[in-house]
mmCIF file of the N, C-alpha and C atoms, coordinates in Angstrom:
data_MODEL
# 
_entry.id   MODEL 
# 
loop_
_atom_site.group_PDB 
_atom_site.id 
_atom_site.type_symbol 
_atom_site.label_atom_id 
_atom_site.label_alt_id 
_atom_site.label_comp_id 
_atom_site.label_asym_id 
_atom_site.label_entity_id 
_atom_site.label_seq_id 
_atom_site.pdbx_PDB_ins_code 
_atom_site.Cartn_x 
_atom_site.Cartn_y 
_atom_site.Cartn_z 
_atom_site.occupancy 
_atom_site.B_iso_or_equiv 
_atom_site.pdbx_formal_charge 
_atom_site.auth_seq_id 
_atom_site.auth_comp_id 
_atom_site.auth_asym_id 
_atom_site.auth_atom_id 
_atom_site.pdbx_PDB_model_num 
ATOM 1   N N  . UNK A 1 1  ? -16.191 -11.998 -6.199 1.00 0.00 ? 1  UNK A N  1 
ATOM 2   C CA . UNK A 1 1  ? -15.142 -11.029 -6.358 1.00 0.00 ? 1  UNK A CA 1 
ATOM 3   C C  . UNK A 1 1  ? -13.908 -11.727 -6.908 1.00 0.00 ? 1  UNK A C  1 
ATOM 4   N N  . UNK A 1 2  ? -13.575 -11.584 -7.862 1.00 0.00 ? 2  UNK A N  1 
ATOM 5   C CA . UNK A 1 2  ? -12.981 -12.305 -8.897 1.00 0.00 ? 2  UNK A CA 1 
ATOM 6   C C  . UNK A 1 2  ? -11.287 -11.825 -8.328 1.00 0.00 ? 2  UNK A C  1 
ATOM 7   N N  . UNK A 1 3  ? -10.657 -10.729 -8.324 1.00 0.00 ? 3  UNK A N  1 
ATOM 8   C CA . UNK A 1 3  ? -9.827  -10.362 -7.605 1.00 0.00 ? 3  UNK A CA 1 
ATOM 9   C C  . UNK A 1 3  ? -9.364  -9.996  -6.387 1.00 0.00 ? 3  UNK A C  1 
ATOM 10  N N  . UNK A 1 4  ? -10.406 -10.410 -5.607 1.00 0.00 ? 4  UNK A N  1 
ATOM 11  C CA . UNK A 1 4  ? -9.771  -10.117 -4.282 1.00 0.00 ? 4  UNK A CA 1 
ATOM 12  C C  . UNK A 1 4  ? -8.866  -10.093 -3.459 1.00 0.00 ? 4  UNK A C  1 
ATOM 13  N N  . UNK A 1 5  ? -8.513  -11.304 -3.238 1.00 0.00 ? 5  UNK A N  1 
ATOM 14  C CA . UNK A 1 5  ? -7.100  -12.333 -3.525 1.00 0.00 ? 5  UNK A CA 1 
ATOM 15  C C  . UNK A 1 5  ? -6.078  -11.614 -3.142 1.00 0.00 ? 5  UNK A C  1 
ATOM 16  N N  . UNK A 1 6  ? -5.931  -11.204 -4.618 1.00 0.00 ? 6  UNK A N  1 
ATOM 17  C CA . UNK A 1 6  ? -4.780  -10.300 -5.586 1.00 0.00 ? 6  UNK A CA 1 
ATOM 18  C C  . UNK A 1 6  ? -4.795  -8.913  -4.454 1.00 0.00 ? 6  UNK A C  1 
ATOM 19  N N  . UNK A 1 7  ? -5.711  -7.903  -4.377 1.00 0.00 ? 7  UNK A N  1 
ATOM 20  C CA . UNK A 1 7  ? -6.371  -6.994  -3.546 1.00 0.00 ? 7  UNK A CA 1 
ATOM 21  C C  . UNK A 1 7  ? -5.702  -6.788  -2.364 1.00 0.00 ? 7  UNK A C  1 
ATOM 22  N N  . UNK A 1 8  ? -6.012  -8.253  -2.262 1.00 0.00 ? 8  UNK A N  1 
ATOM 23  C CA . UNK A 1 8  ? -5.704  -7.881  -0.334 1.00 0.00 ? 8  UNK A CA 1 
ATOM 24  C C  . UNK A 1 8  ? -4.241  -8.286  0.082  1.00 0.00 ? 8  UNK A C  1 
ATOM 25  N N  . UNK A 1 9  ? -3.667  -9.196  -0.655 1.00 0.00 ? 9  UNK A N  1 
ATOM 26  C CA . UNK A 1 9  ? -2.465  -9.256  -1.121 1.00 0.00 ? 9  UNK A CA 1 
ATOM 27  C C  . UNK A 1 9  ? -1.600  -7.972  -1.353 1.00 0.00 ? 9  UNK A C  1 
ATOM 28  N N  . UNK A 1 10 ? -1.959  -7.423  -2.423 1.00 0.00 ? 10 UNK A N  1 
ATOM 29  C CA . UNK A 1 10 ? -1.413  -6.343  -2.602 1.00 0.00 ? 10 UNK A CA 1 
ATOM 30  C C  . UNK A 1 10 ? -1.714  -4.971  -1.376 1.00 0.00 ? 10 UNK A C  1 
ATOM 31  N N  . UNK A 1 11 ? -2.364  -4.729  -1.115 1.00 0.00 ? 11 UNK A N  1 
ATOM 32  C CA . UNK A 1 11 ? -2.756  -4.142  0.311  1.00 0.00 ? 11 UNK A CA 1 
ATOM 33  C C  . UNK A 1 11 ? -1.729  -4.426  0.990  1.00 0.00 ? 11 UNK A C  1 
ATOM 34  N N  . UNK A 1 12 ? -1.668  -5.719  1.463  1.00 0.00 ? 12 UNK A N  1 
ATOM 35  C CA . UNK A 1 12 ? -1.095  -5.498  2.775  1.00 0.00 ? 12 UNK A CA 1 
ATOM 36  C C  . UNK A 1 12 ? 0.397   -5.972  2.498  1.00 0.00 ? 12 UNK A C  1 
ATOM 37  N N  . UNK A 1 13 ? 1.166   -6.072  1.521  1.00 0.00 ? 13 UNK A N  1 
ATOM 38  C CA . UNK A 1 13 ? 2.154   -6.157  1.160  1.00 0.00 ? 13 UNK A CA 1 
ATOM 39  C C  . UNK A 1 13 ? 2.823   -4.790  0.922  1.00 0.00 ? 13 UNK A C  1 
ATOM 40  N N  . UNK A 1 14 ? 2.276   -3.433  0.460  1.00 0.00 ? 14 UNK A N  1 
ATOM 41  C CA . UNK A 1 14 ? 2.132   -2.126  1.035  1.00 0.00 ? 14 UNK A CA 1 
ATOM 42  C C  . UNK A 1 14 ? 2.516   -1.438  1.881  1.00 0.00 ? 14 UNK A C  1 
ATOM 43  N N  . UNK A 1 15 ? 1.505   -1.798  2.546  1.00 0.00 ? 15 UNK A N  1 
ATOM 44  C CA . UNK A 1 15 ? 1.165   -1.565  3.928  1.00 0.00 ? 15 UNK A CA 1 
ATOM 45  C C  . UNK A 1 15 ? 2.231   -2.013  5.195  1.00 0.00 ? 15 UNK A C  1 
ATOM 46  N N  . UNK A 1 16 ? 3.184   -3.753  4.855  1.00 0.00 ? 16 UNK A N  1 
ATOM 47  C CA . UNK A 1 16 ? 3.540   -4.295  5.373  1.00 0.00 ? 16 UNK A CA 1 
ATOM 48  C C  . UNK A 1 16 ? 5.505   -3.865  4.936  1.00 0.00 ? 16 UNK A C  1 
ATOM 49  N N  . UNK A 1 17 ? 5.683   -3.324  3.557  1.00 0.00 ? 17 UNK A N  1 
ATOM 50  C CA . UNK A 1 17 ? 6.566   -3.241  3.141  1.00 0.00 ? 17 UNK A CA 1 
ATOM 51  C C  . UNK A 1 17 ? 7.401   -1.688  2.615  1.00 0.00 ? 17 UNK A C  1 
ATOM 52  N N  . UNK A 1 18 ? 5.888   -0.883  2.260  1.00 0.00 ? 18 UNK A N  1 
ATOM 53  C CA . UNK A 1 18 ? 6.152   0.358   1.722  1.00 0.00 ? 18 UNK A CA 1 
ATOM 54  C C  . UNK A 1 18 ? 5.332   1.011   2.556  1.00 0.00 ? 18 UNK A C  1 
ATOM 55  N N  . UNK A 1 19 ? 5.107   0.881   3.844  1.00 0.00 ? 19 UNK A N  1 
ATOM 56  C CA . UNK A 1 19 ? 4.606   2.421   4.157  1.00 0.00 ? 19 UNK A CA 1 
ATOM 57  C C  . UNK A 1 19 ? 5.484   2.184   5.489  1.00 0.00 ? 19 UNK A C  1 
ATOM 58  N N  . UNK A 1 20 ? 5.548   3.957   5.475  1.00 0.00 ? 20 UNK A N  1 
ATOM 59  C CA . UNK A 1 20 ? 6.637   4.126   6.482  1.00 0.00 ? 20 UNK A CA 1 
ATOM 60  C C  . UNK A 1 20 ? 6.087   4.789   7.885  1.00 0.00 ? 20 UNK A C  1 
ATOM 61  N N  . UNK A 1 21 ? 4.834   4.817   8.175  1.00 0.00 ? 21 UNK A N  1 
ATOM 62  C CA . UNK A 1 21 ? 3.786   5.055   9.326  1.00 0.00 ? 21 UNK A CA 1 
ATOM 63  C C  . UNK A 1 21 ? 3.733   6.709   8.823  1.00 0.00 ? 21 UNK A C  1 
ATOM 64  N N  . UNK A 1 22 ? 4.058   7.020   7.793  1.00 0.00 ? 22 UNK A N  1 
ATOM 65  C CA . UNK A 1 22 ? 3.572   8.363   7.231  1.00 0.00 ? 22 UNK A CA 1 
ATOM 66  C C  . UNK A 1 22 ? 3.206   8.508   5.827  1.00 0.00 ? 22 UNK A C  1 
ATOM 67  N N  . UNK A 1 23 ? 4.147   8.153   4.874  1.00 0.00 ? 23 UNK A N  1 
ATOM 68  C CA . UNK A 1 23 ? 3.631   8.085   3.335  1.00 0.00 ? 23 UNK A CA 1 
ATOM 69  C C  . UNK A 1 23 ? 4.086   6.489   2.920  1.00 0.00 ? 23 UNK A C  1 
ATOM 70  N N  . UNK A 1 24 ? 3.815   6.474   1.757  1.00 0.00 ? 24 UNK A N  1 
ATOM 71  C CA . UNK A 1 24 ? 3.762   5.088   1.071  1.00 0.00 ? 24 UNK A CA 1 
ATOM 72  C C  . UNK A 1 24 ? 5.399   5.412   0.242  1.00 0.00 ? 24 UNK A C  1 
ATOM 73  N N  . UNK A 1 25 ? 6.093   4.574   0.279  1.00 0.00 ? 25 UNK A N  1 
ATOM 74  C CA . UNK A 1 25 ? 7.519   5.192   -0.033 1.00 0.00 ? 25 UNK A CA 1 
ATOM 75  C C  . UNK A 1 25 ? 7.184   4.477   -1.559 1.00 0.00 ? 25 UNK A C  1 
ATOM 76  N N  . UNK A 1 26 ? 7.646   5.122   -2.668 1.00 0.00 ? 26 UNK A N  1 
ATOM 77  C CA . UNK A 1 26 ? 7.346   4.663   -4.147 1.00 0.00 ? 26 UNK A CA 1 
ATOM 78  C C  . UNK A 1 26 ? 8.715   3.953   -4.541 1.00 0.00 ? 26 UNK A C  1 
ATOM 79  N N  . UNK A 1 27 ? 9.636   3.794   -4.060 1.00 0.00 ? 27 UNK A N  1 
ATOM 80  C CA . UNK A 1 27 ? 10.173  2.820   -4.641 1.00 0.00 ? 27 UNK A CA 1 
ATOM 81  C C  . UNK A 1 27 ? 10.875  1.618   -3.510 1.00 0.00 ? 27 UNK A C  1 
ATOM 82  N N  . UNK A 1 28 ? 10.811  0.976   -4.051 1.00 0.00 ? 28 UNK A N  1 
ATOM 83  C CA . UNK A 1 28 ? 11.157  -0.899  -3.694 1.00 0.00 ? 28 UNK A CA 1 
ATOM 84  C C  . UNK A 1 28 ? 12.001  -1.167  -4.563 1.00 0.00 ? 28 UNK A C  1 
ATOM 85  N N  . UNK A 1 29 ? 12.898  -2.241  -4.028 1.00 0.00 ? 29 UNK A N  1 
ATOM 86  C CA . UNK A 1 29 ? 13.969  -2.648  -4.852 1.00 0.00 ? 29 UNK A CA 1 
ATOM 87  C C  . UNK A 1 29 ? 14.455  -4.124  -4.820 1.00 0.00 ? 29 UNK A C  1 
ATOM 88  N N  . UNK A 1 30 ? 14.004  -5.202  -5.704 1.00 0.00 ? 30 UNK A N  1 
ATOM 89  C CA . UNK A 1 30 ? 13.407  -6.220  -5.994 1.00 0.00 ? 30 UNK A CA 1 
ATOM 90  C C  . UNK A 1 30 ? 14.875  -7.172  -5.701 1.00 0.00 ? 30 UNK A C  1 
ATOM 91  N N  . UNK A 1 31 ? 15.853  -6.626  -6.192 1.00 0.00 ? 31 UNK A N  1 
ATOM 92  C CA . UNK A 1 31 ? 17.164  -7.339  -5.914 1.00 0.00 ? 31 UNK A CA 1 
ATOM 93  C C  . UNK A 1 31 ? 17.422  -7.010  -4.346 1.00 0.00 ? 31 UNK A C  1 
ATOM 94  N N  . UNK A 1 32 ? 17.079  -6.474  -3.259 1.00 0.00 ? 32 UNK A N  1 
ATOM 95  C CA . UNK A 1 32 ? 17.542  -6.689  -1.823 1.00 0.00 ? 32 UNK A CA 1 
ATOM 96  C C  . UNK A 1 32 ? 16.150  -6.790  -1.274 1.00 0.00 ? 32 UNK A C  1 
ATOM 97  N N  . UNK A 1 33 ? 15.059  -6.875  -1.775 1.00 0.00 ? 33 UNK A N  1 
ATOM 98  C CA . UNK A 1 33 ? 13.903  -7.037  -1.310 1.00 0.00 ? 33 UNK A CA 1 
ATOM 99  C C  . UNK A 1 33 ? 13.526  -6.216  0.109  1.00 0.00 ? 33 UNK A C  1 
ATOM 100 N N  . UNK A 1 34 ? 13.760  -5.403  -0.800 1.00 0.00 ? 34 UNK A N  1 
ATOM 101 C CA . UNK A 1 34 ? 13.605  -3.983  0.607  1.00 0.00 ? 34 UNK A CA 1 
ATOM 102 C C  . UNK A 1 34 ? 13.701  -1.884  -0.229 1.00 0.00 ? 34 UNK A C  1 
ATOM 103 N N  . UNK A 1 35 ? 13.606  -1.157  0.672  1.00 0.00 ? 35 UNK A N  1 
ATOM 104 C CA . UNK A 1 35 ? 13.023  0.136   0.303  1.00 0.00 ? 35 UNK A CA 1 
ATOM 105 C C  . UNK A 1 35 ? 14.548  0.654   0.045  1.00 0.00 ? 35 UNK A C  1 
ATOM 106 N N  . UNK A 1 36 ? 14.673  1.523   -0.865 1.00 0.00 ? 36 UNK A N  1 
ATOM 107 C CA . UNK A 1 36 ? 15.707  1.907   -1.839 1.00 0.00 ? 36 UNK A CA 1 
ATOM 108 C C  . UNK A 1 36 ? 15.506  2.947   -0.657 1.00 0.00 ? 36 UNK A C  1 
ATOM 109 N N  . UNK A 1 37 ? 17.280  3.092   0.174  1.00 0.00 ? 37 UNK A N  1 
ATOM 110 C CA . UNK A 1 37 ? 17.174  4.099   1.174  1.00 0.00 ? 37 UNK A CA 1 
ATOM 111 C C  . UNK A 1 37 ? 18.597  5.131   0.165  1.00 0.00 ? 37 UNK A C  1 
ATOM 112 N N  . UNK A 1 38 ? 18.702  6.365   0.354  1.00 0.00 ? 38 UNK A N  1 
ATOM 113 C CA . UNK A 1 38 ? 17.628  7.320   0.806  1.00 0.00 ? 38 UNK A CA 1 
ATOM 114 C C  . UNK A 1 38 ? 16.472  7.815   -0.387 1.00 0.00 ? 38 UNK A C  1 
ATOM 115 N N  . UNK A 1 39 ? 15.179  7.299   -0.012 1.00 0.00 ? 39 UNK A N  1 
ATOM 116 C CA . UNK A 1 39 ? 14.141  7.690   -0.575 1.00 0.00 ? 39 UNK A CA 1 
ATOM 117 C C  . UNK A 1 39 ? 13.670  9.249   -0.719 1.00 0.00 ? 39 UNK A C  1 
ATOM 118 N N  . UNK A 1 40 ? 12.943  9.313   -1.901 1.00 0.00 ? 40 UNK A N  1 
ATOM 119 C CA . UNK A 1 40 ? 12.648  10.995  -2.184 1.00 0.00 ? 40 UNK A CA 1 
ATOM 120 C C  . UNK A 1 40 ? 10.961  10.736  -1.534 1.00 0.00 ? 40 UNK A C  1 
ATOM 121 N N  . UNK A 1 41 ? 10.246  11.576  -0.618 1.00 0.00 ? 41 UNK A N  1 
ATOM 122 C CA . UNK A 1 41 ? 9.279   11.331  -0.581 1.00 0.00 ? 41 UNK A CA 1 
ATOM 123 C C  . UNK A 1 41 ? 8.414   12.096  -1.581 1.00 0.00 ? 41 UNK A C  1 
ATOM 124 N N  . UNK A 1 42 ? 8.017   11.377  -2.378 1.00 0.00 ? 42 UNK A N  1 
ATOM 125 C CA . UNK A 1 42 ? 7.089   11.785  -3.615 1.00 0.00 ? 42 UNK A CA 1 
ATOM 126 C C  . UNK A 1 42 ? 5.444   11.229  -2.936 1.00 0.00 ? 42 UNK A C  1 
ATOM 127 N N  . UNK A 1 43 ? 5.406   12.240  -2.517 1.00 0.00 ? 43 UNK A N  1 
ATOM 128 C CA . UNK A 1 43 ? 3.514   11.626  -1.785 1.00 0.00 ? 43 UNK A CA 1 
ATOM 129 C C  . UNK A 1 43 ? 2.976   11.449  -2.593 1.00 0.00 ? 43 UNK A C  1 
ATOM 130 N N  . UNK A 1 44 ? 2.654   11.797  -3.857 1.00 0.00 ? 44 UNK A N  1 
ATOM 131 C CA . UNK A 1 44 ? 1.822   12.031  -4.846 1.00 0.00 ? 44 UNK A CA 1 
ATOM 132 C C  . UNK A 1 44 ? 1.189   10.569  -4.993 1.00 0.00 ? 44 UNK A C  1 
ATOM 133 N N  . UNK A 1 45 ? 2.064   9.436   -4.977 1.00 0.00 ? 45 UNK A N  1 
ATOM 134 C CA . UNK A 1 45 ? 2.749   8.155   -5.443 1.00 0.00 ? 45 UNK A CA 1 
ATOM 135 C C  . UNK A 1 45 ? 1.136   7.399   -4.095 1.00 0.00 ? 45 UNK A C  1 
ATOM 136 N N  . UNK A 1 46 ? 1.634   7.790   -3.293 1.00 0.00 ? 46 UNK A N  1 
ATOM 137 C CA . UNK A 1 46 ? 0.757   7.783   -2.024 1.00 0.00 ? 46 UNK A CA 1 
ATOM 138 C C  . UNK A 1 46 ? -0.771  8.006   -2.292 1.00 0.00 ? 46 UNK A C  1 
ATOM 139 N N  . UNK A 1 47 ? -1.463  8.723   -3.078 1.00 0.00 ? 47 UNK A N  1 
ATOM 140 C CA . UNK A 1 47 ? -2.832  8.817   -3.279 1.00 0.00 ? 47 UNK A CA 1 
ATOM 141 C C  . UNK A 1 47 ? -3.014  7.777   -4.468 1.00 0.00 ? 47 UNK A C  1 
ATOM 142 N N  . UNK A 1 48 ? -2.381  6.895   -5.214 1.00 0.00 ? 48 UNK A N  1 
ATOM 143 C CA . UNK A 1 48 ? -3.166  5.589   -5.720 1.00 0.00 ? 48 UNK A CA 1 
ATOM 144 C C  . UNK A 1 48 ? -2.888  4.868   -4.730 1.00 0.00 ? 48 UNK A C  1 
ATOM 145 N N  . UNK A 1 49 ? -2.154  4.649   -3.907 1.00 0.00 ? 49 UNK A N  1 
ATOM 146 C CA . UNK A 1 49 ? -2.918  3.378   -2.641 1.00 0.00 ? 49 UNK A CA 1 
ATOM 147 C C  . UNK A 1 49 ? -4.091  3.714   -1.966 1.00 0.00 ? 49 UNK A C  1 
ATOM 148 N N  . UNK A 1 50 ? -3.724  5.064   -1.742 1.00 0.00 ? 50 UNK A N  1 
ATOM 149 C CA . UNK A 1 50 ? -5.059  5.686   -0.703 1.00 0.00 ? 50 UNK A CA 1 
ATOM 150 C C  . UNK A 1 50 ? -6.422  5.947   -1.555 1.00 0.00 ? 50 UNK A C  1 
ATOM 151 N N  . UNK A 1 51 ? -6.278  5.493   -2.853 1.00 0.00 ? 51 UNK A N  1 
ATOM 152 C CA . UNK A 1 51 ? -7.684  5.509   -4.022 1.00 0.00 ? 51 UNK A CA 1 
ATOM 153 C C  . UNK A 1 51 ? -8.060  4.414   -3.594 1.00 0.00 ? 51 UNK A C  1 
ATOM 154 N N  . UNK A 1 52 ? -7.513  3.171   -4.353 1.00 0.00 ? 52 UNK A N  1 
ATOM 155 C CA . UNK A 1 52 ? -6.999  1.750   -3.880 1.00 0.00 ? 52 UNK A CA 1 
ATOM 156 C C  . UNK A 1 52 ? -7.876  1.368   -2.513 1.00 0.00 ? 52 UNK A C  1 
ATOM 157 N N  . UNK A 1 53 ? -7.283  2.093   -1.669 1.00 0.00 ? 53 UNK A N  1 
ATOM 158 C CA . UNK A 1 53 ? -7.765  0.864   -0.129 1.00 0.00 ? 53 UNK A CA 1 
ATOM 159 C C  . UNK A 1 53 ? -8.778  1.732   0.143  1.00 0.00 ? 53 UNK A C  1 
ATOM 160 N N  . UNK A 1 54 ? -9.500  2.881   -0.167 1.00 0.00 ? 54 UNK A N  1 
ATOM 161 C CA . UNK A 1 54 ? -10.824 3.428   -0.300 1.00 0.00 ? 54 UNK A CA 1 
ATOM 162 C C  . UNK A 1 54 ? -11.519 2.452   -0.339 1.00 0.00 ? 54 UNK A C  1 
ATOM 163 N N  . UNK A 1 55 ? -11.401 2.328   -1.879 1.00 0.00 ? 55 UNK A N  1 
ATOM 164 C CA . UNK A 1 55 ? -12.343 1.149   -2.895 1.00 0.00 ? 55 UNK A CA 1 
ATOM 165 C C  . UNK A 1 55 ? -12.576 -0.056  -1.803 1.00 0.00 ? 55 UNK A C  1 
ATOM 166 N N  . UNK A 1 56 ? -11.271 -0.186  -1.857 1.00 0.00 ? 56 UNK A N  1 
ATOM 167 C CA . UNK A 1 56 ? -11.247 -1.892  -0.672 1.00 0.00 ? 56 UNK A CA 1 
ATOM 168 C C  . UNK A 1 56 ? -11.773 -1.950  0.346  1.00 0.00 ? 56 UNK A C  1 
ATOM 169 N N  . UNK A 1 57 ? -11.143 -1.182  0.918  1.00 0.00 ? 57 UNK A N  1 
ATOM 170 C CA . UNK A 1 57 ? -12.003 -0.998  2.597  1.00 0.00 ? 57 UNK A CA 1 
ATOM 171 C C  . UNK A 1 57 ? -13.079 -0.882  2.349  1.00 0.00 ? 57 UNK A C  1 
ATOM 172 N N  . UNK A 1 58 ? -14.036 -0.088  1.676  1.00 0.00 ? 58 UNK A N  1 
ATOM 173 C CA . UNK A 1 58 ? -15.295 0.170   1.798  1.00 0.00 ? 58 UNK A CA 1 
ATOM 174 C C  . UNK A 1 58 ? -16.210 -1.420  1.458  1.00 0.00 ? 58 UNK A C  1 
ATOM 175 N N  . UNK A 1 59 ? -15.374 -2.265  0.354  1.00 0.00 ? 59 UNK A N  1 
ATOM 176 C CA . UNK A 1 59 ? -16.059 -3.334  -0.789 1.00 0.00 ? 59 UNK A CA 1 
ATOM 177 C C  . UNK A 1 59 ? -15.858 -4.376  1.195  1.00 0.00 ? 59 UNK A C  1 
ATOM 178 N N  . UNK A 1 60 ? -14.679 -4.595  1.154  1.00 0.00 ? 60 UNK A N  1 
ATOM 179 C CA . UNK A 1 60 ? -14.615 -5.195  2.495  1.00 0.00 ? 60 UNK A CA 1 
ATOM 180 C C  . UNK A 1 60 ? -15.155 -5.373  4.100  1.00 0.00 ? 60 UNK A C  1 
ATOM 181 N N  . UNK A 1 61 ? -15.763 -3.992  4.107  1.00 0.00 ? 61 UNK A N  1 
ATOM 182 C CA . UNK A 1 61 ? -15.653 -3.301  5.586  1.00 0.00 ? 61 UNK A CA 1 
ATOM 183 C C  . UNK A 1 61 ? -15.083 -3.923  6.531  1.00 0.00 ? 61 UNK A C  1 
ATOM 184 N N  . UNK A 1 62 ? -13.552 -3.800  6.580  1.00 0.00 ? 62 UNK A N  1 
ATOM 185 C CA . UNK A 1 62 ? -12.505 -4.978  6.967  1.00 0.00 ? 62 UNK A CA 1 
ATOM 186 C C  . UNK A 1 62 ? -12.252 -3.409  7.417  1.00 0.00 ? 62 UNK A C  1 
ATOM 187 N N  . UNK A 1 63 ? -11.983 -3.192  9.312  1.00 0.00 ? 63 UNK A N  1 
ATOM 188 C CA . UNK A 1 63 ? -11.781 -2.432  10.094 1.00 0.00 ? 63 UNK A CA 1 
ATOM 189 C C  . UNK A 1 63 ? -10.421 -1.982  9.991  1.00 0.00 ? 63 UNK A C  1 
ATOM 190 N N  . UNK A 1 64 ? -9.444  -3.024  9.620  1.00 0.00 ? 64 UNK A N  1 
ATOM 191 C CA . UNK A 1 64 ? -7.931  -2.795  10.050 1.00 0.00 ? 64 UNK A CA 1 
ATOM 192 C C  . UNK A 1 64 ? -7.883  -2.222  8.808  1.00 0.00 ? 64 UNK A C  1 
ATOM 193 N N  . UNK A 1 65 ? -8.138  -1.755  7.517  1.00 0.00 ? 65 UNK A N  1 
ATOM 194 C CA . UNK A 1 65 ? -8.247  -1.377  6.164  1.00 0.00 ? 65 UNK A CA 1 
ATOM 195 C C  . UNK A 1 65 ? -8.832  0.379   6.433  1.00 0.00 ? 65 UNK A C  1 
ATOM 196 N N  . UNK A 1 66 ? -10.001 0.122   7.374  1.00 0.00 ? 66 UNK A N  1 
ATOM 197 C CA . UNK A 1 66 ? -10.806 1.512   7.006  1.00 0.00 ? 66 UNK A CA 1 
ATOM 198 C C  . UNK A 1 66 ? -10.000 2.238   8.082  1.00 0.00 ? 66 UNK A C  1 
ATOM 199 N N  . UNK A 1 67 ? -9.712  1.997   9.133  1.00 0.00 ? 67 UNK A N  1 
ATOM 200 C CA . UNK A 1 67 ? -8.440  2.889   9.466  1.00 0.00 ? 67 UNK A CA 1 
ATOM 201 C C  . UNK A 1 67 ? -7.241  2.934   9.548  1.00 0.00 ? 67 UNK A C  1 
ATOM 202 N N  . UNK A 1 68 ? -6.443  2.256   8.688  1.00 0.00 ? 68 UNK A N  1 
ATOM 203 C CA . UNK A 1 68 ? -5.443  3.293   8.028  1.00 0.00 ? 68 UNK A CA 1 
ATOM 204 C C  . UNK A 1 68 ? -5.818  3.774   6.738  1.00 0.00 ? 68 UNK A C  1 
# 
């Protein structure tokens, strides 16, 4: 698995940074290294992670992945 790495990295950097224990907040802001408050919740933004850690979780069957 040539990218995995990258994958799980990105996962849980996500997970660890942009989700807010309800949606995946779509924007980040690279100069304070933190979530651009007050955020619009655009869920939409939210179903390519949740495509994303499908794929993963399933390629993985890494438990802490398949439920959230």
């Amino acid at each position: 698995m040539q990218y995995a790495t990258a994958a799980e990295l990105s996962a849980e950097f996500i997970k660890n940074h942009m989700y807010n224990g309800t949606i995946i907040i779509d924007t980040y802001d690279l100069t304070v290294c933190g979530v651009v408050e007050p955020f619009s919740p655009y869920t939409y933004n939210s179903a390519f992670y949740i495509e994303g850690l499908a794929v993963w979780a399933n390629v993985t069957k890494n438990d802490t992945w398949l439920e959230l």
